[in-house]
C-alpha positions, 0 to 999 in steps of 0.5 A, a space after each residue: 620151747 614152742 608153745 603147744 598150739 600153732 602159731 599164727 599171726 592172729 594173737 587171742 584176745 586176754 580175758 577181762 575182770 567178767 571172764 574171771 568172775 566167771 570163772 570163780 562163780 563157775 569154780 564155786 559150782 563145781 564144788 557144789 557138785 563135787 561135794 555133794 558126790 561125797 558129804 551123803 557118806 558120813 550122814 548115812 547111819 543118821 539117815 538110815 535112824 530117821 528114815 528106817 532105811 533098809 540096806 538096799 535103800 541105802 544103796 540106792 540112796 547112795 548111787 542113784 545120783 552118780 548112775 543117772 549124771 554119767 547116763 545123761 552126760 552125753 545127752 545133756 553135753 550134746 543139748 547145752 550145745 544146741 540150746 545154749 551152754 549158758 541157759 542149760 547151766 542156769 536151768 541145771 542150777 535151778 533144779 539142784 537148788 530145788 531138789 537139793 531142798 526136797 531131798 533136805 526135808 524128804 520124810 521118808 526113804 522113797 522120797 529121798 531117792 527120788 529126790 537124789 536122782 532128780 540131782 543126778 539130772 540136774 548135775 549132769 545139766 552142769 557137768 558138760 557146760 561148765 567145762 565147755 563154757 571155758 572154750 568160749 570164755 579163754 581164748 589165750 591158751 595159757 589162761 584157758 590152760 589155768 582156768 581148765 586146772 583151777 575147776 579141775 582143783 576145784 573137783 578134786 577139793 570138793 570130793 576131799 572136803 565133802 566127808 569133813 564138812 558133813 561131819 561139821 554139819 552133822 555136829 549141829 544141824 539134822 542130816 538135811 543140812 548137808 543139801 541145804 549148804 548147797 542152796 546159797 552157792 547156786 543162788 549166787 550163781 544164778 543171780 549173777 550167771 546171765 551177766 558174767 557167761 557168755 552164751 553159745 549155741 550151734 547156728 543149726 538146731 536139730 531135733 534130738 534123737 530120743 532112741 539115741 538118748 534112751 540107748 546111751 542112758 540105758 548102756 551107761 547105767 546099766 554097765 556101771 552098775 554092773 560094775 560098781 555091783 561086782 566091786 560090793 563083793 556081793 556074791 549072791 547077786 554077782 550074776 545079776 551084775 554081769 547080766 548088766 554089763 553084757 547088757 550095758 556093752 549091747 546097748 552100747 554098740 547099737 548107740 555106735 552103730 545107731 550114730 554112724 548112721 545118723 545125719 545128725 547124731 547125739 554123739 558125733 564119731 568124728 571126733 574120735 578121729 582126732 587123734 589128739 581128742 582120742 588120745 587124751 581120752 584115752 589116757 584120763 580112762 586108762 590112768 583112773 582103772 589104775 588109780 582109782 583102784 590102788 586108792 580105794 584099797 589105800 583107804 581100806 589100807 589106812 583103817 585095816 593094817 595101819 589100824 587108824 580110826 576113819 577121822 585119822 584115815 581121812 586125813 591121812 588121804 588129804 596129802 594126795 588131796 592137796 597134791 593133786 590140786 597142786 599138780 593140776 595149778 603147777 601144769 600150766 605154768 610147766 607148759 612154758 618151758 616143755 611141750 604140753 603132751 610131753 608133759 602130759 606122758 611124762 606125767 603119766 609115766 610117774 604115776 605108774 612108777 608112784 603105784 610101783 612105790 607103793 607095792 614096794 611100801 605095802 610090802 616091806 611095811 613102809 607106811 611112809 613111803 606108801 604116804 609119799 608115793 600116793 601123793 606124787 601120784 596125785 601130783 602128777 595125775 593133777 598135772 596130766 589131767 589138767 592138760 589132757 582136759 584142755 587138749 580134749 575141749 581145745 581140740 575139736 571144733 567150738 560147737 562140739 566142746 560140751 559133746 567133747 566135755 561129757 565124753 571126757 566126764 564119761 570116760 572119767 566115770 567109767 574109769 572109776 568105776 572099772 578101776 575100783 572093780 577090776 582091781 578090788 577083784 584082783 585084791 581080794 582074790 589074792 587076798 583068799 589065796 594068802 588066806 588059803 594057805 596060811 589061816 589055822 586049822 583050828 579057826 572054825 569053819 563058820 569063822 574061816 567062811 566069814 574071814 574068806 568073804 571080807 577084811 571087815 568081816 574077819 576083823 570082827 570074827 577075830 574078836 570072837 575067838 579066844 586071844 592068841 586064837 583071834 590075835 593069830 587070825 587078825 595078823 595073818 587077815 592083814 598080811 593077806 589084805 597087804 599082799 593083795 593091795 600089794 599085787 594090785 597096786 603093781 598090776 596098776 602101776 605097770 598097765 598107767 606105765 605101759 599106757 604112758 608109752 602109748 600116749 607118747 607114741 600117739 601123741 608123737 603121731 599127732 603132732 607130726 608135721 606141726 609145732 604141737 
């Protein structure tokens, strides 16, 4: 089969033992920055006892670090591209390290916010850079394949372990320790990152337009926290939420048309007149409202009808873990023998039919055919988004790779973030459908109330009830939550279908004329 770049005379150069040094220390930070997405999760109740945090703090604690790394990612991408990718990694390393040990000893919950937001800066410094760094380090297309999979691998194994290292941690050590693990890595990383990345930079610097900075940090946070607001189902505030997507959508249209206008914007539109560049994007944004909906139901499926206990539940989510960094490694050898974007929708293609298995699981209480299919999911999505990753960064011209790398990790976000909400939604609208037509007339109204709002709080009002009483609701609790996960996971399963046959057809578009 051809390979899936032109072919020239020119033959790239194979990297050496300092580009895989490199790599591996590029690796090591980006577990540093996966993880700690993840390890606060487990650490909150000791936090909330040392720090007499109330539930909005919580929150706040929570998501302020994820709300300011997606609101600067552009912004950041787009610096480390004009003042070096490898200086921008070394100053973001430096920040994480020391707001990493002020949020360590932070004496109260104030401090501690600050401190995650500062991380937050600091991790969208990395975020960008370590992705475009790949361009300038692997010239051959097959290393750089693997080396995209092996730091794609390497996210998604930090998000995975974060939960059970800081459970480790917290075993031993005080809630700071979670922070502090984090500090050697990027010591190393900083005592050896000079000698082992090269540098890169534009030839022509520009001065930054701040209006653009300001109107893509405000347009990103505002509307994922609408989002992320709407999936906490918290229905007092649901307005309030929507007013921050609107807002968010408004101050996104003037960051585009404030773009189109400028000579040198923060954001180049150009890029998404590769077809190529907009199409991979477009896949990894699409396939995640997908999935990333179905699995956070599949958590809250593990805990509220399998009835496991959060440690069991974990371990039951780390088949799709480990599938998933098997996929993204198993992609770039496909690729010798099968065109990359045909691997790409065919890969697409499978986790919408994973996502229909899934609702064909939940539905006949196949526990483990919802298992298996949730790993070939993952399978299957680390393979296409290893590739698509490299299409995205390999695509546009080298100056503009960290502009390219934010987008990819923006979209990736936004994706999340819409997938967890849309189909959370969707799941629990049908859920108080089921509810409506099947709970007992003879649960009371103040416990019918409470069962309509949330799994977790019917569970608990069932254990109020008298035995068959309670038994009955808790059964018929389940059945609406399974239905629910049910219709959700098929919903996902035909829009990442449907979406796959779209991929295939503009990736066909893409390619026409040319060996790709």
């Amino acid at each position: 089969m051809k390979s899936d770049e032109k072919k020239t005379n020119h033959i790239p150069p194979q990297a050496t033992w300092r580009e895989w040094l490199g790599l591996t220390i590029l690796t090591l930070l980006m577990l540093v920055l996966s993880t700690d997405l993840t390890a606060l999760y487990l650490a909150m109740p000791s936090i909330t006892a040392d720090l007499q945090t109330g539930s909005t703090q919580m929150l706040w604690i929570l998501h302020i670090y994820g709300f300011l790394t997606s609101g600067l990612l552009i912004t950041m991408g787009r610096l480390g591209d004009r003042i070096g990718r490898r200086r921008m990694l070394l100053i973001g390393a430096v920040g994480f390290a020391v707001f990493s040990v002020l949020a360590a000893f932070s004496v109260n919950a104030e401090l501690l916010i600050i401190s995650r937001a500062l991380l937050g800066v600091a991790g969208a410094m990395l975020m960008p850079s370590i992705f475009s760094l790949l361009r300038n380090m692997f010239h051959h297309e097959g290393q750089r394949r693997f080396a995209i999979a092996v730091v794609f691998s390497a996210f998604s194994a930090g998000g995975a372990v974060g939960p059970l290292l800081g459970g480790i941690l917290l075993e031993t050590f005080w809630w700071g320790a979670i922070f502090l693990i984090n500090v050697p890595v990027l010591i190393l990383f900083l005592v050896t990152g000079r000698s082992l990345l090269p540098e890169f930079r534009e030839k022509n610097e520009h001065q930054l337009d701040w209006k653009s900075v300001a109107l893509s940090l405000g347009g990103v946070l505002t509307f994922i926290y609408g989002i992320q607001g709407i999936a906490l189902e918290e229905q007092d505030s649901t307005i309030i939420y929507v007013m921050a997507i609107v807002i968010g959508i408004i101050l996104a249209v003037m960051f585009v048309r404030r773009q189109s206008r400028l000579a040198h914007p923060l954001l180049d539109l150009k890029l998404f007149t590769n077809r190529l560049f907009s199409t991979s994007l477009g896949a990894i944004f699409f396939t995640l409202i997908g999935l990333s909906g179905v699995f956070y139901l599949f958590t809250q499926y593990l805990q509220w009808v399998q009835e496991l206990p959060p440690l069991q539940a974990g371990i039951w989510t780390l088949p799709y873990v480990i599938a998933n960094i098997a996929g993204a490694l198993i992609a770039p050898i496909l690729v010798r023998w099968i065109r990359q974007r045909v691997v790409i929708w065919v890969s697409l293609l499978l986790v919408g039919v994973s996502l229909i298995l899934i609702a064909v699981g939940a539905s006949s209480m196949n526990f483990p055919l919802v298992v298996m299919s949730i790993s070939l999911a993952g399978l299957t999505q680390g393979s296409a988004f290893a590739l698509a990753s490299d299409f995205i960064i390999s695509s546009v011209p080298v100056e503009r790779a960290g502009s390219a790398s934010a987008m990819q990790e923006v979209s990736g976000e936004l994706g999340n973030a819409m997938g967890v909400a849309l189909l959370g939604t969707i799941g629990l609208f049908v859920y108080r459908s089921v509810l409506a037509g099947n709970l007992s007339k003879e649960v009371p109204t103040q416990v019918t109330d409470t069962t309509m709002q949330s799994v977790a709080g019917a569970i608990a009002a069932s254990k109020e009830l008298s035995s068959p009483m309670g038994m009955k609701m808790l059964d018929t609790v389940r059945d609406a939550f399974t239905q629910g996960f049910q219709v959700s996971s098929g919903i996902g399963g035909v829009l990442i279908s449907t979406m796959a046959i779209f991929v295939m057809v503009l990736y066909k578009r893409s390619h026409k004329g040319s060996n790709l």
